[in-house]
C-alpha positions in Angstrom: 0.0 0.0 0.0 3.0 2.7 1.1 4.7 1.7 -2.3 1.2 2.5 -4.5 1.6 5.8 -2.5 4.5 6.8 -3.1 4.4 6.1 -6.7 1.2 7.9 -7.3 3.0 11.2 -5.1 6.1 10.9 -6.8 3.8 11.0 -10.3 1.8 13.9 -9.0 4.7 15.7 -8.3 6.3 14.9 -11.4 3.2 16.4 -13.4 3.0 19.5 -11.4 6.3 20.1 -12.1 6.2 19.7 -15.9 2.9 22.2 -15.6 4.8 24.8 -13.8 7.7 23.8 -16.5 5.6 24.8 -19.3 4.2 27.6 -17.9 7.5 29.4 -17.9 8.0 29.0 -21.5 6.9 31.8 -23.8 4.7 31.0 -26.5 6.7 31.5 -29.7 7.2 29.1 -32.6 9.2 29.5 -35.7 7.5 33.0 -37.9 6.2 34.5 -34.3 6.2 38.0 -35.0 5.5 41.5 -32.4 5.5 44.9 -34.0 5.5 47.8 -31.8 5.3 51.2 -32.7 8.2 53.2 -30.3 7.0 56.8 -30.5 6.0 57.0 -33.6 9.0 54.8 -35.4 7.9 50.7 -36.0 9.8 47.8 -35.2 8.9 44.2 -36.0 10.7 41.6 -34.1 10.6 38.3 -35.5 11.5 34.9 -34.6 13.1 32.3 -36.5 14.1 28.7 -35.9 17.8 28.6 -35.0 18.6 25.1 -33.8 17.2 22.9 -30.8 14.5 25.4 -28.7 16.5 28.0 -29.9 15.5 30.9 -31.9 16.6 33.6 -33.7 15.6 37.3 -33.3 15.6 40.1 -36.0 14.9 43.6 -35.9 13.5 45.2 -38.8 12.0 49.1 -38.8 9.8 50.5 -40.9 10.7 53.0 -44.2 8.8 56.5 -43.6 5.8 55.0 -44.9 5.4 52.3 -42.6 6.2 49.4 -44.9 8.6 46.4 -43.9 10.8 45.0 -46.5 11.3 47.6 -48.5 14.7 49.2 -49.5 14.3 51.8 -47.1 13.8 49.6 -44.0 16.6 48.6 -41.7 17.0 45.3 -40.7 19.4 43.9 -37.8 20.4 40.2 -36.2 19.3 40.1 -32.4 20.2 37.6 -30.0 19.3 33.5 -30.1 16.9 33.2 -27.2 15.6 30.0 -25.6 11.5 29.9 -25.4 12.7 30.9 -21.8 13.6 34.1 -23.5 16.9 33.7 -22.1 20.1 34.4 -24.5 22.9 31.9 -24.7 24.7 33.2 -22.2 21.2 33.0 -19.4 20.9 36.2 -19.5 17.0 38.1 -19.7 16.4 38.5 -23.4 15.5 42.2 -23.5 14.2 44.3 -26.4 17.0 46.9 -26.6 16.8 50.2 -24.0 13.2 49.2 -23.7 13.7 45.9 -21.3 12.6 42.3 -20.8 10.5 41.1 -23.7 8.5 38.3 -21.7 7.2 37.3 -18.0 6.2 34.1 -17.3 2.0 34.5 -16.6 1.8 33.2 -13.6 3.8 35.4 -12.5 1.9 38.9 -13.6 -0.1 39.2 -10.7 -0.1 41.7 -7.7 3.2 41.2 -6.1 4.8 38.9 -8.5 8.3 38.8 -9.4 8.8 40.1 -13.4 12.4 39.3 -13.9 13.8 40.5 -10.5 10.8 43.7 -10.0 7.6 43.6 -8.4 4.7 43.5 -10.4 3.0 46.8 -8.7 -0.7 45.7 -9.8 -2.8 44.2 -12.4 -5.0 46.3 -14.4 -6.6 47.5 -17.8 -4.4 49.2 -20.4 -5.8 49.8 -23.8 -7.3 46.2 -24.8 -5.4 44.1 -22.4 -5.5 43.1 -18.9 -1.5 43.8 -17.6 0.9 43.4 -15.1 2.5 46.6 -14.3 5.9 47.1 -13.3 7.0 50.6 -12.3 10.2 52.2 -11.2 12.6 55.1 -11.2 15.7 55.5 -11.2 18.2 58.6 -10.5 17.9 61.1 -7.8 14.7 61.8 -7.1 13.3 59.1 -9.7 14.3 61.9 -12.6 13.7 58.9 -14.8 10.5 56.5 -14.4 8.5 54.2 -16.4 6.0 51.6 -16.6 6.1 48.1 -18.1 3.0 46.4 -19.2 3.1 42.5 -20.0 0.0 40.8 -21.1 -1.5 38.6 -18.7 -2.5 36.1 -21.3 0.8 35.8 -22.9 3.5 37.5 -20.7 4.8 39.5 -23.6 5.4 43.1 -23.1 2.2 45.1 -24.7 3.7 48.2 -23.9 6.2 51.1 -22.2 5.7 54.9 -21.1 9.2 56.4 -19.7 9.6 59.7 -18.6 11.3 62.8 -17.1 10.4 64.5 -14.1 10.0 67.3 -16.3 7.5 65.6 -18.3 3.8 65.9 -17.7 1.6 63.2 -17.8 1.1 61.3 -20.9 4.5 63.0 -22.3 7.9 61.1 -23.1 8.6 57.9 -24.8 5.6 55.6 -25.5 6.0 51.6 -26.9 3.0 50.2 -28.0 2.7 46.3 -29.1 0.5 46.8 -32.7 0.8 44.0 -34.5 1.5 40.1 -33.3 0.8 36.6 -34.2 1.4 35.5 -31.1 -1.4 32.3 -30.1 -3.0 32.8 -27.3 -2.3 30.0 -24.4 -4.4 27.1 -24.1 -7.2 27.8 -21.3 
């Protein structure tokens, strides 16, 4: 009877594990796409197959009319990231000045841990429910912003930074546009 037990915890415990497991990896596959417009300017990030889970990224901006591919657009090589979105070296795969790209769902709830800062709350921004991280930095938080990461998907949805001698609703804003990111399984 103690051996059945033990069997069926250790196989519980297995499973849970492999949930949690899964959980923590972001939903990308090889032609996942985010484009995000970064006050104004358009940036598609893409993802490609690389080898093993790995993928690579690549940065492409938009020409003056908004158009991908063209002449005008520039094009750059990111990092290979795991579906961890870790680089190759473990390091947090982050979307140039603008930070992490991804947060694990679970963890995007009031108090959670996105990458080392607290998620502050959980709320409504534009058409998604987010996690919010906020901080500042410099003396007398001269510089702050707000992360918002989808709670569906973890993926960052969008940024505002700003001064302290910005008013409200001025400085830098990153909005996600354009994605075929799937949505998770219920």
């Amino acid at each position: 009877m103690t051996n059945k037990l033990v069997v069926v915890l250790v196989g519980l415990l297995i499973a849970v594990a492999w949930r949690v497991a899964s959980h923590d990896m972001a939903p990308v596959t090889a032609g996942t796409f985010l484009v995000y417009d970064v006050s104004g300017s358009v940036m598609r990030l893409t993802f490609s197959p690389a080898y093993d889970d790995r993928f690579a990224t690549t940065y492409e901006f938009a020409d003056e009319r908004g158009t991908f591919g063209s002449e005008e657009s520039v094009t750059s090589q990111g990092k290979v990231v795991t579906t961890r979105m870790r680089t190759e070296s473990g390091a947090i795969f982050e979307v140039g000045s603008l930070g992490p790209l991804w947060v694990p769902p679970r963890q995007l709830h009031e108090g959670g841990n996105a990458n080392g800062a607290r998620v502050s709350e959980v709320r409504r921004w534009k058409e998604w429910d987010v996690g919010v991280v906020t901080a500042s930095v410099g003396v007398g938080g001269a510089f702050r912003g707000e992360w918002f990461y989808d709670t569906l998907t973890g993926f960052l949805v969008g940024e505002t930074k700003s001064t302290a001698l910005s008013g409200p609703g001025e400085g830098q804003v990153f909005t996600l546009t354009d994605s075929n990111v799937p949505s998770p399984a219920p």
